[in-house]
C-alpha positions as CSV (number, residue, x, y, z in Angstrom):
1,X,79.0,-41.7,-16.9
2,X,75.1,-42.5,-16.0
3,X,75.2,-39.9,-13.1
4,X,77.0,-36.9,-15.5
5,X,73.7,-37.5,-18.0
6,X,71.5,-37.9,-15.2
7,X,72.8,-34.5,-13.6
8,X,72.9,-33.1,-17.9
9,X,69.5,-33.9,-18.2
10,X,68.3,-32.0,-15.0
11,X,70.4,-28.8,-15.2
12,X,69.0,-29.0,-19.0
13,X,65.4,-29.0,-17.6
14,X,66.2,-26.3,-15.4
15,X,67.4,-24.1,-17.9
16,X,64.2,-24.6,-20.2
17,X,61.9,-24.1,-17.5
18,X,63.5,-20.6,-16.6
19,X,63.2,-19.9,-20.1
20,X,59.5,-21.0,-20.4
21,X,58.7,-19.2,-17.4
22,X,60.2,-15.8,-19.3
23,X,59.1,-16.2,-21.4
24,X,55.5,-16.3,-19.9
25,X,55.5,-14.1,-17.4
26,X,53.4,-10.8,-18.0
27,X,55.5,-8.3,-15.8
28,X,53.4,-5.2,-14.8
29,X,54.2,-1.8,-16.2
30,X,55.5,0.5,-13.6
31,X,52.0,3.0,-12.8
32,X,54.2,5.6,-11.1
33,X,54.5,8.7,-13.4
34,X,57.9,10.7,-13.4
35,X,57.7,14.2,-13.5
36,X,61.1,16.0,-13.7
37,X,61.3,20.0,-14.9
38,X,64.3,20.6,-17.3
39,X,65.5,24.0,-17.1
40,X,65.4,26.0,-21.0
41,X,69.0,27.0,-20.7
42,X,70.0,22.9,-21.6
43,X,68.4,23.3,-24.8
44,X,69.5,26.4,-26.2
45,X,72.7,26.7,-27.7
């Protein structure tokens, strides 16, 4: 019993450290601009 709340306890921290760091983290905004040429025909009906 002591070493299923001992193992609990640690996958628990685990968990709420992932989520904290997640949380956190400021990912970057891709800089790479996209430029793709859609022909008229698609638009008109």
């Amino acid at each position: 019993m002591r070493l299923f709340m001992i193992s609990f306890v640690i996958i628990a921290l685990i968990v709420v450290s992932a989520g904290i760091f997640l949380l956190s983290w400021e990912i970057p905004a891709p800089i790479t601009s996209i430029e793709k040429v859609i022909p008229d025909a698609k638009f008109k009906n």
